[in-house]
C-alpha positions in Angstrom: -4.5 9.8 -24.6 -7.7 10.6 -26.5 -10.2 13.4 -25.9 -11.5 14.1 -22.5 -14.7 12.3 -21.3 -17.2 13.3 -18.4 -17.5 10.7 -16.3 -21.1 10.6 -16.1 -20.7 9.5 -19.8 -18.4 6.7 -19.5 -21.2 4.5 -19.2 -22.2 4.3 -23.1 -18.4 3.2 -23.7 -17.2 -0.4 -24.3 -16.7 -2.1 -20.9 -12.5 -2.4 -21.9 -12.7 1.5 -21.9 -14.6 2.6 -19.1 -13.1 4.0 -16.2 -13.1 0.7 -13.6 -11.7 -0.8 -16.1 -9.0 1.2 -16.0 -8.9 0.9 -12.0 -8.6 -3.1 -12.3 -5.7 -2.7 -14.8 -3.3 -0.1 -12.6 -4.7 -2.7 -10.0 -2.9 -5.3 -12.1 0.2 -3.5 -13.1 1.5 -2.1 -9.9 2.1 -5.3 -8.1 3.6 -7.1 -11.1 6.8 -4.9 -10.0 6.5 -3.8 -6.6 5.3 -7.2 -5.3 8.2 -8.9 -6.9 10.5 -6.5 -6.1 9.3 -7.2 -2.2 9.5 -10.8 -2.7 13.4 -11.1 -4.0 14.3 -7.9 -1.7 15.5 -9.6 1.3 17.3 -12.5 -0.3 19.2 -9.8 -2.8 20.6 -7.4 -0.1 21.3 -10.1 1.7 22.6 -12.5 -0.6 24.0 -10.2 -3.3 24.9 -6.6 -1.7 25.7 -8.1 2.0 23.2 -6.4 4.2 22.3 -6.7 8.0 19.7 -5.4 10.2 20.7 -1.8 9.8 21.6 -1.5 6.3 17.9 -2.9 5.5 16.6 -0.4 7.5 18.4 2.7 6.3 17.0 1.1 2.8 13.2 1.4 4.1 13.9 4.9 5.4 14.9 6.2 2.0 12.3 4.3 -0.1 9.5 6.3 2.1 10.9 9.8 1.6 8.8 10.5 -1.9 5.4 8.9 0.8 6.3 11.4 3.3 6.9 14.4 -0.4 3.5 12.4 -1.4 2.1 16.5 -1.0 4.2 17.4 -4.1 1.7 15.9 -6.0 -0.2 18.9 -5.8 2.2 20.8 -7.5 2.3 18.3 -10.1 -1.1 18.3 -11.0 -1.3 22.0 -11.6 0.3 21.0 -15.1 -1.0 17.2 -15.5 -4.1 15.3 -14.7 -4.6 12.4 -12.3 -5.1 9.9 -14.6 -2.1 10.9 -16.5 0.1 11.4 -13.3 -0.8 7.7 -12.5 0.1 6.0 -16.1 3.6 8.1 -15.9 4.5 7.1 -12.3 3.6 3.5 -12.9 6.0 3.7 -15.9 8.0 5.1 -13.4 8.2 2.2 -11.4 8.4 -0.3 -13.8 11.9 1.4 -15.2 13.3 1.2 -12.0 12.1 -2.2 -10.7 13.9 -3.7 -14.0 17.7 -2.2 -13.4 17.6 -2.9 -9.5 19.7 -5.8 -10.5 22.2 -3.6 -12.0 23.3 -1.8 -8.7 24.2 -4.6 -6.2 25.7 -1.8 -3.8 24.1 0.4 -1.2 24.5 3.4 -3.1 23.0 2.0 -6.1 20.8 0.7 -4.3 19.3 3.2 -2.3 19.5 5.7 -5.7 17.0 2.8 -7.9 15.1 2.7 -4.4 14.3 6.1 -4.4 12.9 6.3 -8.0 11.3 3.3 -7.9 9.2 4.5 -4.9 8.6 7.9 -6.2 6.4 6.4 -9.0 4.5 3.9 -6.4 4.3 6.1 -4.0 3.1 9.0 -6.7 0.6 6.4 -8.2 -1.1 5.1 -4.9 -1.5 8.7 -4.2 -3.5 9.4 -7.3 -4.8 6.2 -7.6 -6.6 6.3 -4.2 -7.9 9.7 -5.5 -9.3 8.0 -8.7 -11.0 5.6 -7.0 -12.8 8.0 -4.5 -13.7 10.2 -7.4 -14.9 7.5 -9.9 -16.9 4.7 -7.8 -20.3 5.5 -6.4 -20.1 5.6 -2.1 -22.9 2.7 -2.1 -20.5 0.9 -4.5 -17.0 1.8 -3.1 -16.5 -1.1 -0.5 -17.4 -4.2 -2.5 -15.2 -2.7 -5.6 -12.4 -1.5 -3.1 -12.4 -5.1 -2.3 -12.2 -6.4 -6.0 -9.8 -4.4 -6.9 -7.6 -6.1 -3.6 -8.3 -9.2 -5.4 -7.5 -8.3 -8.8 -4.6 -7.0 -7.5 -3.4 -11.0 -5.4 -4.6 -12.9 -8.9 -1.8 -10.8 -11.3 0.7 -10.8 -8.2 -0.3 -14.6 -7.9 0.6 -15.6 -11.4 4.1 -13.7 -10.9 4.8 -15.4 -8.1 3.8 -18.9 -9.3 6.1 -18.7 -12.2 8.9 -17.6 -9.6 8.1 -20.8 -7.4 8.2 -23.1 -10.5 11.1 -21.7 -12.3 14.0 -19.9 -9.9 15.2 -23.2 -9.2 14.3 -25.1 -12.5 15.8 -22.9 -14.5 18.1 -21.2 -12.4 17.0 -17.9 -12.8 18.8 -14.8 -12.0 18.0 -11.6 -10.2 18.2 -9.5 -13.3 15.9 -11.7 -14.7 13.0 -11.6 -12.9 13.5 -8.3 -11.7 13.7 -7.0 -15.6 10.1 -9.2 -17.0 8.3 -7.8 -13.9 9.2 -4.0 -14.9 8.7 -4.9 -18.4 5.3 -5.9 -17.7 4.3 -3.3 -16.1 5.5 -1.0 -18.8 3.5 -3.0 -21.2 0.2 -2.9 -19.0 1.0 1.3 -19.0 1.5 1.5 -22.8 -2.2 0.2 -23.4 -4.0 1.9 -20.6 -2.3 5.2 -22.2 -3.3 4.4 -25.9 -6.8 2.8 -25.2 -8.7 4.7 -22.5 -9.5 8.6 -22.8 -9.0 10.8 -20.0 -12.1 11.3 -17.9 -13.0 14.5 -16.4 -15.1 13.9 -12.7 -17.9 16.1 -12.1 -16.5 17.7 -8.7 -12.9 19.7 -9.8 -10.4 18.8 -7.3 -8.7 22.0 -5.3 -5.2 22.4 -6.6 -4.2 24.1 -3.5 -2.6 22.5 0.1 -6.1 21.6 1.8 -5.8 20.5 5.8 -9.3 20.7 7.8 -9.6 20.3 11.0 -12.6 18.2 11.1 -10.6 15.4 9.1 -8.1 14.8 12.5 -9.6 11.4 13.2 -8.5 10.3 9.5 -5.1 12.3 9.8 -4.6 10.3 13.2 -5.6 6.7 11.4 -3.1 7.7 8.4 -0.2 8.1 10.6 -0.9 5.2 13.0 -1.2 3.0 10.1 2.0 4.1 8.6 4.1 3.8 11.3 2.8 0.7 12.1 2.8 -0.5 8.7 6.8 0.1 8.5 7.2 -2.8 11.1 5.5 -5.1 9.5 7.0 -4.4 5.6 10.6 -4.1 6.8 11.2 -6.4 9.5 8.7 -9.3 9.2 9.6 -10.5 5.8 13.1 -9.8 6.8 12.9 -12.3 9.9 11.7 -15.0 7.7 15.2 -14.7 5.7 17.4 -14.0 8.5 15.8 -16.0 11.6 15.1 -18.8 9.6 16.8 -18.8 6.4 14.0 -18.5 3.7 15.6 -18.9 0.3 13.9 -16.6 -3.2 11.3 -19.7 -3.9 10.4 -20.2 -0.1 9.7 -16.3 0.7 8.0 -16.3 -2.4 5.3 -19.2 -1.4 4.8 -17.6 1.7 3.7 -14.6 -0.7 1.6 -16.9 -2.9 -0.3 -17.9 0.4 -0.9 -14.3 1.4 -2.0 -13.7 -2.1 -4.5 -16.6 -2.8 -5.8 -15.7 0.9 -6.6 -12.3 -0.6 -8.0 -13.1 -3.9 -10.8 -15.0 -1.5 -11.2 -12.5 1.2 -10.6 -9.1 -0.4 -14.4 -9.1 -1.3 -15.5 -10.5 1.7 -13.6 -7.1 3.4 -15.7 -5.3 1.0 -18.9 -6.5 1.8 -17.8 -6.6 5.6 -17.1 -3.0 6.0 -20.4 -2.6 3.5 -22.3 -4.7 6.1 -20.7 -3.9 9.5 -19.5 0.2 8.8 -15.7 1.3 9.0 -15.4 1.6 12.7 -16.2 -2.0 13.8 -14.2 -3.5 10.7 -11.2 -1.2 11.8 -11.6 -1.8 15.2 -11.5 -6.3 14.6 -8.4 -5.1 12.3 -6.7 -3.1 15.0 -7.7 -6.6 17.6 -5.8 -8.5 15.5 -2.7 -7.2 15.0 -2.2 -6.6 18.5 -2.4 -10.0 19.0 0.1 -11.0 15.9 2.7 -8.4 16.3 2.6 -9.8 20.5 3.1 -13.3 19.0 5.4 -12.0 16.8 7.7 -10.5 19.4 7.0 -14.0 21.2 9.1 -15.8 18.7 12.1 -14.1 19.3 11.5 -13.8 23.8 10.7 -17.3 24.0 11.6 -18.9 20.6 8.7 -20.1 18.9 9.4 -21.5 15.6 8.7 -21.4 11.6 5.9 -22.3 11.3 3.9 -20.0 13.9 6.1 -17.3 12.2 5.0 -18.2 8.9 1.5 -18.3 9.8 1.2 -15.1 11.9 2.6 -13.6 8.4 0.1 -14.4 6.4 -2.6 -13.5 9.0 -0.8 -10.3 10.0 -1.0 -9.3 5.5 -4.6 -10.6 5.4 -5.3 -7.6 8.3 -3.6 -5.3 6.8 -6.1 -5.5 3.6 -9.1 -4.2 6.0 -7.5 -1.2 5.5 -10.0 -0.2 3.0 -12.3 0.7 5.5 -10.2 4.0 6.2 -10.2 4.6 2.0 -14.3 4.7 2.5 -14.5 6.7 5.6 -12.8 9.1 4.5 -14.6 9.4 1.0 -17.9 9.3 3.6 -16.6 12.6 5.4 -15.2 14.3 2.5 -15.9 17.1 0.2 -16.0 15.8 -3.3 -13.5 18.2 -4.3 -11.2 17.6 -1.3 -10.2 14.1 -2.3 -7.3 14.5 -4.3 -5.9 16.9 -2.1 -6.4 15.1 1.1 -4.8 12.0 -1.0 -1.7 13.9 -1.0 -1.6 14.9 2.7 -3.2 11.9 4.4 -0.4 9.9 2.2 2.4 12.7 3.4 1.4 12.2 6.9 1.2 8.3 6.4 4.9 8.4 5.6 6.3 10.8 8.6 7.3 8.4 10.8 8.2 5.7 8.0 11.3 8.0 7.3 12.6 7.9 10.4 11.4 4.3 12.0 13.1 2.0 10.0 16.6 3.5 10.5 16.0 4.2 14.1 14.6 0.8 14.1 17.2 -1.1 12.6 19.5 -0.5 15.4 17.5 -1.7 17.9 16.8 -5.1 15.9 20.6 -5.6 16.2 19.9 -5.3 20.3 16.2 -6.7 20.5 14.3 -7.9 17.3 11.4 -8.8 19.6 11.3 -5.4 21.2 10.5 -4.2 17.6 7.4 -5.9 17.4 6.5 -5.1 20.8 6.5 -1.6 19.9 4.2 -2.5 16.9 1.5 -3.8 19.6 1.4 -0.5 21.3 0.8 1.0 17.9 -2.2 -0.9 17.1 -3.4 -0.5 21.0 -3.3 2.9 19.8 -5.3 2.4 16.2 -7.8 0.9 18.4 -8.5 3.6 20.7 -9.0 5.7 17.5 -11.2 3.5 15.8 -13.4 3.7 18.3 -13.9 7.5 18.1 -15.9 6.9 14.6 -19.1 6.8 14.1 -21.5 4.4 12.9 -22.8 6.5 10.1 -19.8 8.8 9.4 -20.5 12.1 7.2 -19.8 15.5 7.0 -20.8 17.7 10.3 -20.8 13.4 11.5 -16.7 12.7 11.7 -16.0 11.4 15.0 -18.2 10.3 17.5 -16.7 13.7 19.3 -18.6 15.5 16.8 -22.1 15.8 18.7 -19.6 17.2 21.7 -17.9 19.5 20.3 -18.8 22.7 18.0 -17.9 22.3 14.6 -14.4 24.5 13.9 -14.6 27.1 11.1 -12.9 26.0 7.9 
């Protein structure tokens, strides 16, 4: 890293070292090995290490323990910086995303799980924080929504070459898994040597920070999570098991999701620019009611592939509008609050992801379709939130309780 730079002066730098640059390239080299890890996932443990229902989820519940630690990084940044914290956890990830290979067992399974999610987990944390602190709050949405894109285009390059080649050239697990990590490490090295650290103008607490007048946001974080869980552990894993996706198949059905997110990411960004955070949540929150009820329709009444298939790629194009709770939240905050309130809104994202997949994963065995029913209620639940913000949310302005109410101390 070279010498510290106040944001404010970032501008006069060269556009490949300003600080959105920076963004878009950590926008880049996180999926490169956690996309591509998700993509060969279900067809490893199954394929390779044996898994069923149960195993898969005892594997989710242990790769969200560091999200539901995700406070820790306040401790960490007492003796590093953000930006730093993010560069070393992506590193972090790569490592671990190109030995997973190496431990076909649960054990070694669950112990390259564990690091691997400690560094995303660790970076999205920060990351968010970054973002908050370093894009202007007229700005935020549309570049929020870039950043999604940027994100879908590297992921879509990985997962073209998988399509084209895993059959062509018979490519192994090891392989794939190791020049995804290996990319990312690359991406990490430059970002480290090229850009200087950047000092924002609001100092971030380095102390535990929970305000009251944030519950609406606490509320959305842990909704999402939980509900998020369903979707990332059990859809993908339907595809495989239900209707036996191979590597090349699950990972076209990723492609889709990703081209359909390189072309409406900014469109979310501009929507929730246009339309404000509540009414964007609350059409998000609509919508996967619906899907996860279709979803759970496939297994009551046995609807096929290709409903399946497409409710996956709707249900992942949803799940992108979750930007909207990234800019309320920066909308409410107090600038110095947002790294802080990273790290707790990202704890309490992850409380019910430790538990849900394991406790989960036994009732798939029993009634997969009762798992996505529970999903529904989730959302129903999202959307009775959503509706409790207000169209102009800022501080003293959090909830559309707020006018009610009288403000609680701090």
């Amino acid at each position: 890293m070279m010498r510290p730079v106040p944001l404010h002066d970032a501008r006069s730098l060269p556009i490949h070292r300003r600080p959105i640059t920076l963004l878009f390239l950590m926008a880049i080299a996180m999926p490169l090995s956690f996309a591509t890890w998700s993509a060969l996932l279900n067809n490893f443990v199954i394929e390779v290490a044996q898994f069923d229902g149960s195993d898969i989820g005892w594997l989710h519940s242990v790769r969200e323990i560091p999200g539901f630690l995700a406070i820790g990084v306040i401790l960490v940044l007492l003796v590093m910086r953000e930006q730093v914290l993010a560069l070393v956890s992506l590193a972090l990830l790569g490592v671990a995303t190109a030995v997973t290979a190496w431990f076909p067992t649960m054990g070694g399974l669950l112990m390259v799980t564990l690091l691997s999610s400690i560094g995303f987990h660790y970076y999205e944390t920060v990351n968010q924080s970054l973002q908050l602190q370093w894009l202007r709050k007229d700005r935020a949405p549309q570049v929020l929504g870039w950043l999604i894109a940027a994100g879908s285009a590297a992921t879509l390059m990985a997962y073209g070459v998988i399509v084209l080649t895993w059959e062509a050239f018979d490519l192994s697990y090891n392989t794939v898994f190791i020049v995804s990590g290996g990319l990312t490490l690359v991406i990490v090295a430059y970002c480290a040597l090229m850009f200087p650290q950047f000092e924002s103008p609001n100092p971030q607490k380095k102390s535990f920070v929970l305000r009251r007048r944030y519950w609406l946001y606490y509320a959305l974080q842990f909704m999402s999570g939980a509900r998020r869980q369903i979707f990332v552990v059990f859809a993908g894993f339907m595809m495989v098991e239900r209707f036996g996706f191979a590597v090349h198949e699950v990972t076209a059905l990723y492609l889709v999701n990703l081209v359909a997110n390189m072309l409406i990411g900014p469109v979310f960004g501009r929507a929730v620019f246009h339309f404000g955070e509540r009414n964007t949540l609350v059409f998000e929150y609509v919508g996967l009611t619906l899907v996860f009820t279709l979803y759970g329709g496939i297994y009551w009444f046995g609807w096929g592939v290709v409903l399946a298939a497409t409710l996956y790629v709707i249900d992942h194009l949803f799940f992108a509008m979750a930007l909207a709770l990234k800019t309320y939240f920066q909308k409410i905050a107090d600038p110095g609050d947002i790294a802080p309130t990273a790290a707790v809104a990202f704890t309490i994202n992850h409380i019910a992801a430790v538990f849900l997949p394991a406790a989960l994963g036994y009732l798939w065995l029993k009634a997969p379709g009762a798992v996505f029913g529970l999903a529904s209620c989730m959302a129903m639940i999202s959307l009775g939130l959503a509706l409790l913000i207000p169209r102009h949310p800022e501080p003293g302005n959090e909830t559309r309780l707020s006018g009610l109410v009288p403000a609680p101390a701090e």
